[in-house]
C-alpha positions as CSV (number, residue, x, y, z in Angstrom):
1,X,0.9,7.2,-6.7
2,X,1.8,8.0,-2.9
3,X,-0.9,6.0,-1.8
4,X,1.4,3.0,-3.4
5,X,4.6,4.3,-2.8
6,X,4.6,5.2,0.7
7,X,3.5,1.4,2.5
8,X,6.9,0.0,0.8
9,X,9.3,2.6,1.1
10,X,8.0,4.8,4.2
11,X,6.8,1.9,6.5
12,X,9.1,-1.2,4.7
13,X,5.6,-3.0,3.9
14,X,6.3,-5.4,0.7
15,X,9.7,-2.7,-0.3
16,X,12.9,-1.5,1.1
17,X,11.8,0.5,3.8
18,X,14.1,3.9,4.9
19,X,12.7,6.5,2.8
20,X,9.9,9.6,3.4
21,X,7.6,9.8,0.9
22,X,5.4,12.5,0.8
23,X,2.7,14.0,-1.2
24,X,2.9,18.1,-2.2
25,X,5.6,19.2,0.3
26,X,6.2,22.6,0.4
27,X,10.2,22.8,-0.8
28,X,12.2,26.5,-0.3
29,X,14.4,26.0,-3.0
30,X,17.3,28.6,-2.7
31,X,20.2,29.2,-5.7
32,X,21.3,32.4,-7.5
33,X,20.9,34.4,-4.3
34,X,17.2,34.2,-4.1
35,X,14.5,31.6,-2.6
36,X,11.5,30.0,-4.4
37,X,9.0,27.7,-2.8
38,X,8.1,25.1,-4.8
39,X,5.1,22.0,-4.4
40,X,6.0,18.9,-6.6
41,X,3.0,16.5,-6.6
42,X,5.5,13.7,-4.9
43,X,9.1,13.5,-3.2
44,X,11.2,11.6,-1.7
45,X,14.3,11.3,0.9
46,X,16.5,8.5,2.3
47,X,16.0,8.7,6.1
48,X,20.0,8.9,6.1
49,X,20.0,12.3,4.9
50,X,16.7,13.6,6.4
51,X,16.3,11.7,9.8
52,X,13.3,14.0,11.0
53,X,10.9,15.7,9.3
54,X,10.8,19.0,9.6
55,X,7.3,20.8,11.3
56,X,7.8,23.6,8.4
57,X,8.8,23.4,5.2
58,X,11.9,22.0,3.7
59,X,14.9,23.9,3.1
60,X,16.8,22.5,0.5
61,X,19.5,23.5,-2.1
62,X,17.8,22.3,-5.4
63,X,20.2,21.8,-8.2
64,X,19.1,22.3,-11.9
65,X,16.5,24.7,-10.2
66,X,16.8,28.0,-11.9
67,X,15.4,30.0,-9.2
């Protein structure tokens, strides 16, 4: 699925363009005072609300996450 996704959304090949697509990040998820990490097999974010990558993982507030 990234393999397909990624050209299109990352790069703008054939798609919209402006997105990072990435397979199995490692997410901290934090809510109800405590942190999980969590890998999904795929996510994605709008470059407009995640200009860089982080080197590490990604720090995020993950809502619906009951953590």
């Amino acid at each position: 699925m990234g393999r397909r996704l990624v050209p299109p959304f990352n790069y703008g090949n054939g798609g919209p363009g402006g997105w990072w697509i990435m397979d199995e990040p490692e997410l901290h998820c934090f809510g109800r005072g405590k942190e999980e990490a969590v890998v999904p097999d795929l996510a994605g974010w709008r470059r407009e609300t995640l200009p860089e990558l982080p080197n590490a993982g990604l720090d995020r507030d993950c809502p619906g996450l009951d953590v």
